[in-house]
C-alpha positions as CSV (number, residue, x, y, z in Angstrom):
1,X,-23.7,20.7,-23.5
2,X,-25.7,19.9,-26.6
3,X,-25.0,16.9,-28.5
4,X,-23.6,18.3,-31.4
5,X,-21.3,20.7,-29.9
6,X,-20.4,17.3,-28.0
7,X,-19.8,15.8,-31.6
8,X,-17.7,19.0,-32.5
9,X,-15.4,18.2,-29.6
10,X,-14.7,14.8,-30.8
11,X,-13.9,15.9,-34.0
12,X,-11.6,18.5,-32.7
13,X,-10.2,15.7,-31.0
14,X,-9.2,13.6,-34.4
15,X,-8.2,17.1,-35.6
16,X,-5.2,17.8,-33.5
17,X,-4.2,13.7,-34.3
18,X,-4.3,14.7,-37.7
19,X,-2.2,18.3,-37.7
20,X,0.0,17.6,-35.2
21,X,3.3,18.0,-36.5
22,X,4.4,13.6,-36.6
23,X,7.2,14.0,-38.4
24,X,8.0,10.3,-40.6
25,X,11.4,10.0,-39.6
26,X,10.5,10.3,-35.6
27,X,6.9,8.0,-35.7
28,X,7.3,4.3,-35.4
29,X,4.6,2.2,-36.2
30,X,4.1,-0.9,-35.0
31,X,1.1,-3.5,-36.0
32,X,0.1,-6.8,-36.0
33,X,-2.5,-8.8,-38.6
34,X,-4.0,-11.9,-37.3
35,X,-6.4,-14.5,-38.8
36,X,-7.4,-17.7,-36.6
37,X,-10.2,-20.5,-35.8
38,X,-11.9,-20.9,-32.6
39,X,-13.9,-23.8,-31.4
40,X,-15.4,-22.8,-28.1
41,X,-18.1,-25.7,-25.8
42,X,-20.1,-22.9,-24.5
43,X,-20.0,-19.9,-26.1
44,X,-22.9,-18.1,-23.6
45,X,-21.5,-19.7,-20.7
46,X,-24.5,-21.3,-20.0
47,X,-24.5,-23.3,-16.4
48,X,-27.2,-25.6,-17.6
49,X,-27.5,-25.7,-21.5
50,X,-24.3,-25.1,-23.1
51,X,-23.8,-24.6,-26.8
52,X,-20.9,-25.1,-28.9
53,X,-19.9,-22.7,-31.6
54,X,-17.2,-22.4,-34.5
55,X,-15.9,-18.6,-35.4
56,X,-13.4,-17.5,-37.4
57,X,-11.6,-14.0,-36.0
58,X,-9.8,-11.3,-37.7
59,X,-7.9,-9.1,-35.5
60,X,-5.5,-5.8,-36.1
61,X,-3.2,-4.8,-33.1
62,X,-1.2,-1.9,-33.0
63,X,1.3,0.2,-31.3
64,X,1.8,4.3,-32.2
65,X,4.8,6.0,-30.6
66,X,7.1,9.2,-31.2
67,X,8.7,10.9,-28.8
68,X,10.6,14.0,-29.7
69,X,10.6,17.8,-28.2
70,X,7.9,19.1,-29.6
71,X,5.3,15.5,-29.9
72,X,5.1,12.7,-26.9
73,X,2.5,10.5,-28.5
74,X,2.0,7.0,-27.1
75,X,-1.2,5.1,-28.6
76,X,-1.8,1.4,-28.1
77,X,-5.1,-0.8,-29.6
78,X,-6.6,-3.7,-31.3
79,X,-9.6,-4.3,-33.2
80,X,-11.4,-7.2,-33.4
81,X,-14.6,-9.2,-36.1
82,X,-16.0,-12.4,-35.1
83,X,-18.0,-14.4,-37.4
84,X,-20.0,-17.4,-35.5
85,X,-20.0,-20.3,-38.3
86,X,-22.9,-22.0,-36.2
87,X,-24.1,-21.7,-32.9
88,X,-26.4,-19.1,-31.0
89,X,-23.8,-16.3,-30.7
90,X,-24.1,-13.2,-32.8
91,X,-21.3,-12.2,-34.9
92,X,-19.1,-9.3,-33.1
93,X,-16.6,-6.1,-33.5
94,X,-14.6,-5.4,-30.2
95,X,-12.1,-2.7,-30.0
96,X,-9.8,-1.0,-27.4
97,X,-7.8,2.2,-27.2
98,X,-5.4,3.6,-24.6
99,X,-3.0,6.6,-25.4
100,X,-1.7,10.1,-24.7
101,X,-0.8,12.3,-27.0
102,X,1.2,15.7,-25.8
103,X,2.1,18.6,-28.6
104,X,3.8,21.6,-27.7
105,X,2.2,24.4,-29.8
106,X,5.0,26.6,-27.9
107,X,8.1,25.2,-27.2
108,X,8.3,25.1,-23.3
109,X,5.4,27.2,-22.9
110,X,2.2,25.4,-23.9
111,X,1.1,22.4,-25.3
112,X,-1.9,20.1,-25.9
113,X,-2.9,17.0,-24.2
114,X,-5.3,14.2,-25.6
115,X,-6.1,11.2,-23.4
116,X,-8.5,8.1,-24.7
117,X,-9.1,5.1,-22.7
118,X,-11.3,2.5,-24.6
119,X,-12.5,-0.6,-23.2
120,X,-14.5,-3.5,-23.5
121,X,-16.6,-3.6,-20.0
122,X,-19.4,-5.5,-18.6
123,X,-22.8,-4.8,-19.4
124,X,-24.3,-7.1,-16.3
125,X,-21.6,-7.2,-13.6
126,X,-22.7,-10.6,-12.2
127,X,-23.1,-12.4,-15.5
128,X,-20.4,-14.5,-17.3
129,X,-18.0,-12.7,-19.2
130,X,-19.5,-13.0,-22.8
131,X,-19.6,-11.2,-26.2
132,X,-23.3,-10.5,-25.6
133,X,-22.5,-9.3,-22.0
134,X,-19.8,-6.5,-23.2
135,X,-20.2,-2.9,-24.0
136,X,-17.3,-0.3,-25.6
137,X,-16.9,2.2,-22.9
138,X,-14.9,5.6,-23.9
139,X,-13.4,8.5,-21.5
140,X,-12.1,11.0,-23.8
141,X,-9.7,13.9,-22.5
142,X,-8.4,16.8,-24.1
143,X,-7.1,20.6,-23.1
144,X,-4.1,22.7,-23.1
145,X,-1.4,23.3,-20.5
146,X,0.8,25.9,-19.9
147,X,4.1,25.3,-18.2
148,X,5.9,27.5,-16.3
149,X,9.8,27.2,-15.7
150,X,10.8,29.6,-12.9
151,X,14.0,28.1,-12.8
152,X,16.1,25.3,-13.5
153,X,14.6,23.5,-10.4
154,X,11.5,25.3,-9.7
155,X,8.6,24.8,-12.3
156,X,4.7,24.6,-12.4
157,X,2.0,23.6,-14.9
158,X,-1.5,25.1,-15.3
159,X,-4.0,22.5,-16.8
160,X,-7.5,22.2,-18.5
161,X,-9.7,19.8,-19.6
162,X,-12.5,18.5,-21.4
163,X,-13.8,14.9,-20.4
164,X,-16.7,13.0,-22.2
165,X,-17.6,9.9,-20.9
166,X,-19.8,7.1,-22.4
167,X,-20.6,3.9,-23.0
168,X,-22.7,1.8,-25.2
169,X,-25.3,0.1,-23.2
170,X,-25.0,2.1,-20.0
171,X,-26.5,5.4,-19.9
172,X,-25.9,6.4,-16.6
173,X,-22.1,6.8,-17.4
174,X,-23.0,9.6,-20.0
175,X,-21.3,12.9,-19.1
176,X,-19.2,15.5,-19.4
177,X,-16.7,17.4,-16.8
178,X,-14.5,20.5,-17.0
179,X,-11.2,19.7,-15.2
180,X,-8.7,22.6,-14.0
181,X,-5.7,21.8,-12.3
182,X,-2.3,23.8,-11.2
183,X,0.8,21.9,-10.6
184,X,4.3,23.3,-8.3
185,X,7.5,21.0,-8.7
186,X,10.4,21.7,-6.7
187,X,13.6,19.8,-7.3
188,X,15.2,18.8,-4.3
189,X,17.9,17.2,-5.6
190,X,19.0,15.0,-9.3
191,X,17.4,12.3,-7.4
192,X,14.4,13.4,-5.8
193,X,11.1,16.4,-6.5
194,X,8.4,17.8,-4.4
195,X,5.0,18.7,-5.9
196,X,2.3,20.5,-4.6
197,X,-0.9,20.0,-6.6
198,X,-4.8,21.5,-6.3
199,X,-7.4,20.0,-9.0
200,X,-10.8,20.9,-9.2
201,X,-13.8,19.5,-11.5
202,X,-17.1,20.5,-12.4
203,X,-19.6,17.3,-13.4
204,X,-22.3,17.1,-15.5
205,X,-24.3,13.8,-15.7
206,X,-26.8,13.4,-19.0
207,X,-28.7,11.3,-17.1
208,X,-30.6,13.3,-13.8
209,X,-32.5,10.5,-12.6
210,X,-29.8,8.2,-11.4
211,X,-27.0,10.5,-11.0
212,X,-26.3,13.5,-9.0
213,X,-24.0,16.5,-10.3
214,X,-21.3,17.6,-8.5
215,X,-17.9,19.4,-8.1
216,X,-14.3,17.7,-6.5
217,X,-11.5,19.6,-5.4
218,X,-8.5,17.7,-4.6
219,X,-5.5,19.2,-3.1
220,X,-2.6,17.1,-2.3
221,X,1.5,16.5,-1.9
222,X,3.8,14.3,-3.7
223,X,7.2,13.2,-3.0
224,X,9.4,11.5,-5.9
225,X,12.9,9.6,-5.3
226,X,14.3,7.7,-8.1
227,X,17.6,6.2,-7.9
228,X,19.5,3.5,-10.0
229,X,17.3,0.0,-9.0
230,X,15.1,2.3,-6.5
231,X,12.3,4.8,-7.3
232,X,9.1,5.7,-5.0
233,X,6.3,8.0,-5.4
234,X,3.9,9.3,-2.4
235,X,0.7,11.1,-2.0
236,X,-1.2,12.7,0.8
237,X,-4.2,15.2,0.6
238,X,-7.7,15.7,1.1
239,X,-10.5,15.2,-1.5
240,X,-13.8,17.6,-1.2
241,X,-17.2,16.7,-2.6
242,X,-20.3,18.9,-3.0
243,X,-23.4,17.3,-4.8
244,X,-25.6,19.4,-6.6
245,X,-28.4,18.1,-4.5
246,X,-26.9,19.7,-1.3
247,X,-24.6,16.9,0.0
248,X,-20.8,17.1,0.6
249,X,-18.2,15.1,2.2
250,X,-14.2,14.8,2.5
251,X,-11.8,12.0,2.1
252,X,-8.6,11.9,3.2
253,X,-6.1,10.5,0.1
254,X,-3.1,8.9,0.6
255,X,-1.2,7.2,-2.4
256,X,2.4,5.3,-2.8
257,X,4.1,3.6,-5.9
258,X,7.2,1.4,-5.2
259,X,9.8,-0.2,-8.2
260,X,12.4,-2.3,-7.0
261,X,14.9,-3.5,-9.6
262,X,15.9,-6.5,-6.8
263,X,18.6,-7.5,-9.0
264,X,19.4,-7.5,-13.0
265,X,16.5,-10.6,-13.2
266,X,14.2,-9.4,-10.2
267,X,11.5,-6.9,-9.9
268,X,9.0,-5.7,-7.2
269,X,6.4,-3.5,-7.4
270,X,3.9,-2.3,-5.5
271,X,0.8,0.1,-5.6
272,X,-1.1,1.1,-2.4
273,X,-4.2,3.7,-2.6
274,X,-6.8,4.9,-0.7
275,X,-8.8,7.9,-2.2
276,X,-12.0,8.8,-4.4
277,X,-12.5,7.8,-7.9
278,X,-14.9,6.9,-10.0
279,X,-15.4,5.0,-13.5
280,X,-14.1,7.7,-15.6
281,X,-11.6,9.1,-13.3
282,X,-10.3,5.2,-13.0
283,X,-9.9,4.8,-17.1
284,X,-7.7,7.7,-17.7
285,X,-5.9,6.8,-14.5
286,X,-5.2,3.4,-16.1
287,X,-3.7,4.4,-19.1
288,X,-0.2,3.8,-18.8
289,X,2.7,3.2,-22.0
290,X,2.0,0.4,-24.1
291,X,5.1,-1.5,-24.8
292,X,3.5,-4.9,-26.8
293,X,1.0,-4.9,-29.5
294,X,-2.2,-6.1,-28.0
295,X,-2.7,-9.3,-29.2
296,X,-6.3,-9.9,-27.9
297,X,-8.9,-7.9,-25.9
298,X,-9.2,-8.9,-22.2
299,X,-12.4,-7.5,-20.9
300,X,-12.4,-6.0,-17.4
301,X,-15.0,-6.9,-15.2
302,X,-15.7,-4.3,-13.1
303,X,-18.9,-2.0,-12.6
304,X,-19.9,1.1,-14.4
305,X,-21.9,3.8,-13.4
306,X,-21.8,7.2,-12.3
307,X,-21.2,7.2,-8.4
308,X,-18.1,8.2,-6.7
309,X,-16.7,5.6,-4.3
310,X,-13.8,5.5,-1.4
311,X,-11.1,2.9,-3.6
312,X,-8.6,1.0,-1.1
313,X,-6.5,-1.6,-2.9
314,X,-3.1,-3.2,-3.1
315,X,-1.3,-4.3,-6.3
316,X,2.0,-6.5,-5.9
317,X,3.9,-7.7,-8.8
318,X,7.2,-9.8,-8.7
319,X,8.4,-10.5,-12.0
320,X,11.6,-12.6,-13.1
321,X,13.2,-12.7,-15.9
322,X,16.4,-15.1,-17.2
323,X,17.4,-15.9,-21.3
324,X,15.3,-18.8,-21.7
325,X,12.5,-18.6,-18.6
326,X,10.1,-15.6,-17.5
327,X,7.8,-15.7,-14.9
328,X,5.2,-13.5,-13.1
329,X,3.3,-13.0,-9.9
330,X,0.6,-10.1,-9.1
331,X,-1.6,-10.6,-6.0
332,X,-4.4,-7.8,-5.9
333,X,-6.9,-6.4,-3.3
334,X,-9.6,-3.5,-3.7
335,X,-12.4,-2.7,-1.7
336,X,-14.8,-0.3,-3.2
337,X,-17.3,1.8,-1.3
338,X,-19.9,3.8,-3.3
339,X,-20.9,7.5,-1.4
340,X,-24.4,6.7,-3.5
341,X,-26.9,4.2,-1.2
342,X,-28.3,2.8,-4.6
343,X,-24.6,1.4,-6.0
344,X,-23.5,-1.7,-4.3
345,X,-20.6,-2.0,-2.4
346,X,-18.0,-4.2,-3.7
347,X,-14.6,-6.3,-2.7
348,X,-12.0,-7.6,-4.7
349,X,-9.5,-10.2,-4.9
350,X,-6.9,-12.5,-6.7
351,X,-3.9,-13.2,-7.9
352,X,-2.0,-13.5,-11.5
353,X,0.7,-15.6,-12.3
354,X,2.3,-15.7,-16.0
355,X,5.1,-17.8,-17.4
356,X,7.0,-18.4,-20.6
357,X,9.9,-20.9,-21.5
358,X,11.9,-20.8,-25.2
359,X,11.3,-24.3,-26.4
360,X,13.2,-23.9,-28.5
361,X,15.0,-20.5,-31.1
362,X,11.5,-20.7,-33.1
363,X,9.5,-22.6,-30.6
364,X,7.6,-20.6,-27.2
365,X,5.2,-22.3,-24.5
366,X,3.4,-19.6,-22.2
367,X,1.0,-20.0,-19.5
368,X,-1.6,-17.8,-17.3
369,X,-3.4,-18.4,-14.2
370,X,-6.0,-15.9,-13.4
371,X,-7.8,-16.3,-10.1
372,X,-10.2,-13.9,-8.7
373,X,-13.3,-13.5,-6.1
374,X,-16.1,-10.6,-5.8
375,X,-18.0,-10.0,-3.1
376,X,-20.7,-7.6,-2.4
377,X,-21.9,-7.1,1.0
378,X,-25.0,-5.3,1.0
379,X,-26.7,-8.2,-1.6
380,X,-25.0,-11.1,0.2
381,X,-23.3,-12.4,-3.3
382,X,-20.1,-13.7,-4.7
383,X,-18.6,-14.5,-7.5
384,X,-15.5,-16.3,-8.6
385,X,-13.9,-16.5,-11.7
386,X,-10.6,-18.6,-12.2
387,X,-9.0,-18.4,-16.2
388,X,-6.5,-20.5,-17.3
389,X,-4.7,-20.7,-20.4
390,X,-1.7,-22.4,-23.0
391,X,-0.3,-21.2,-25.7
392,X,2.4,-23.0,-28.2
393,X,4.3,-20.8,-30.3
394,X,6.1,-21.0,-33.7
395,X,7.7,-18.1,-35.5
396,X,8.2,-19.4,-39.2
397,X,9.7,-16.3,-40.5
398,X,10.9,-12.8,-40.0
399,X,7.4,-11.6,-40.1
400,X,5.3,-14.8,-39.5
401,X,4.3,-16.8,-36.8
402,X,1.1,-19.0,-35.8
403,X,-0.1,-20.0,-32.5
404,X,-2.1,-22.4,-30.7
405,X,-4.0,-21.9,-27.4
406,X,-6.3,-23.4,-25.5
407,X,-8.3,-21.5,-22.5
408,X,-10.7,-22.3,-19.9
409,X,-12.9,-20.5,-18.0
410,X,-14.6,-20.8,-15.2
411,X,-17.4,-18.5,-13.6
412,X,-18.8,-20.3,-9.5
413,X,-21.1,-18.3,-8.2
414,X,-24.5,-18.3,-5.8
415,X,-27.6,-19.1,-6.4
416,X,-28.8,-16.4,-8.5
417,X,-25.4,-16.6,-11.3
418,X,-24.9,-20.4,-11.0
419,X,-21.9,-22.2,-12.2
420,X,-20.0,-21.9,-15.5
421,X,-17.7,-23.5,-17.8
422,X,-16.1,-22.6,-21.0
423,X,-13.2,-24.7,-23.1
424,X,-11.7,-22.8,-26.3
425,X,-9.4,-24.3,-28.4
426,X,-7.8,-21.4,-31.1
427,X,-5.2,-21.6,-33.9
428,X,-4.1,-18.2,-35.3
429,X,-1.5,-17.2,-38.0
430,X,0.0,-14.0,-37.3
431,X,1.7,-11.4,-39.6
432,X,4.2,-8.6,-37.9
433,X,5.5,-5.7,-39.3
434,X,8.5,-6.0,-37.9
């Protein structure tokens, strides 16, 4: 596809936000405004010359919502400016994005999807996580869907889409892929569904020379359960691969999603998966619903290019919550391994813990841990990155509060990336909406 019928897409895109029927009473709005002061003892994250650096930020967060029979919109996103009083770093604008957006043209019949997943991502996956070493990296989705209803437990859904992908510095990401898909759900019970499900893409890299087209078909089973503190989703398939270059392969897929309300202050969750995905495939997988304005960007460090690869991980989260107290823990594990012999194979893992205590009615202390540790077999490296953080709260008014953090970073690695660290004191003042 040419670039300007590309371009036309994209603006049909910000066409259906604009006409779809958002009706004021049913859209809530939520935003943030935030102005703040950050002294930071090395800015590049240099392990042998750091330099210090003043910058004053200005940041908008925001949370779009409706839900109603005819529009499910759910958009979440923050911009970002950074002006660097002194010091070597180059003033900045970061943004993110994640949403879906679902209009029913037809009531019950057919509707239109629109997906975005924006994200601030790497540009060297073994260097420090830096403004200089990020890139804005956009999977954009959109097509109709026509829905079925057989009966008042048998119904399917007949899918298609349009996906652009691309990113700012990397130009092996740039593509496009037509996406069809055909959904059967079967409700066993008030409790529980079955749904059969075959998927089938057609890919189209801009970018010949380092990747390879090629068409997936996936065809799999899910089974869905949820009861009052229980709920549990499973998948088992296949996935087939033909490269335009005359390879294929097939993958077996097996997926499962647990969420255990333990008790009224106890959660589990767990997410297990081994399948095929790749970059793009991964963003719009991620996008979930945004519940909290974003109040900063957290870039993910995790490699972008064009290749397929075999993803096995494990996500557990335990989270507690009491009037006062809140406290969360997330071990993580992913090993990725690329079908492509020119993409490096990769392991991840770590662990997250969170925790915030009410001082006081106008008065919150929070704290993070962030541990983590990348491996990659096939160039005998490693890196480790641990992030640490505490923030002091103080809500002045109804709409008014101020904040002030302090962060550290710290980046160990071989002897190629060398050691980092990073101290960053910030003070913001915040104004909410609501």
């Amino acid at each position: 596809m040419t670039c300007d019928k590309r371009k036309g897409l994209r603006l049909l895109y910000l066409a259906m936000l604009g006409i779809a029927p958002l009706q004021a009473q049913a859209v809530r709005v939520d935003y943030a405004l935030d102005a703040g002061v950050e002294r930071n003892d090395n800015v590049l994250m240099s392990p042998t010359n750091p330099a210090s650096s003043t910058a004053v930020r200005a940041g908008l967060g925001f949370l779009v919502s409706e839900d109603t029979s005819a529009v499910q919109a759910h958009f979440g996103g923050r911009f970002e400016y950074w002006n660097y009083v002194d010091g070597p770093q180059s003033n900045a604008f970061e943004t993110s994005l994640s949403g879906r957006l679902n209009w029913f043209m037809i009531p019950e019949t057919l509707s239109f999807t629109i997906e975005d997943s924006l994200e601030m991502r790497p540009v060297d996956r073994f260097a420090p996580d830096t403004a200089d070493n990020r890139q804005r990296v956009n999977v954009l989705s959109l097509g109709p869907n026509v829905h079925f209803n057989f009966s008042e437990a048998f119904r399917g859904r007949f899918e298609m889409r349009w996906i652009d992908s691309n990113a700012e510095v990397t130009d092996d990401l740039e593509s496009e892929r037509i996406l069809a898909a055909l959904h059967a759900i079967r409700e066993l019970d008030p409790t529980s569904s079955l749904t059969l499900s075959a998927r089938g893409q057609d890919v189209d890299f801009d970018n010949d020379l380092v990747a390879s087209d090629y068409r997936r078909y996936d065809a799999f089973m899910r089974y869905q359960k949820e009861l009052a503190r229980l709920g549990f989703g499973i998948d088992a398939g296949y996935s087939w691969v033909d490269f335009k270059d005359g390879r294929s392969s097939t993958y077996p897929m097996v997926r499962a999603d647990i969420h255990w309300r333990v008790a009224d202050r106890h959660a589990l969750n767990l997410l297990l998966a081994h399948q095929l995905s790749d970059s793009a495939t991964a963003a719009l997988e991620g996008i979930g619903v945004a519940t909290e304005i974003p109040e900063s960007l957290v870039g993910v460090s995790s490699t972008i290019n064009a290749s397929i690869y075999e993803d096995n991980r494990a996500d557990l989260s335990y989270s507690f919550e009491a009037e006062r107290f809140s406290f969360a823990v997330g071990p993580y594990y992913q090993r990725i391994e690329y079908l492509d012999s020119l993409a490096f194979d990769e392991t991840r893992r770590g662990v997250l813990l969170e925790a915030a205590y009410r001082l006081a009615p106008t008065w919150d202390l929070r704290g993070f841990v962030d541990l983590s540790r990348s491996s990659f077999p096939d160039l005998d490296r490693r890196t480790e990155d641990t992030r640490a953080g505490l923030a002091l709260d103080k809500t002045w008014a109804r709409h008014w509060s101020s904040s002030l953090q302090y962060s550290r970073y710290q980046r160990d690695g071989d002897v190629l990336v060398g050691d980092s660290r990073q101290n960053i004191w910030y003070l913001t003042v915040i104004y909410r909406n609501r």
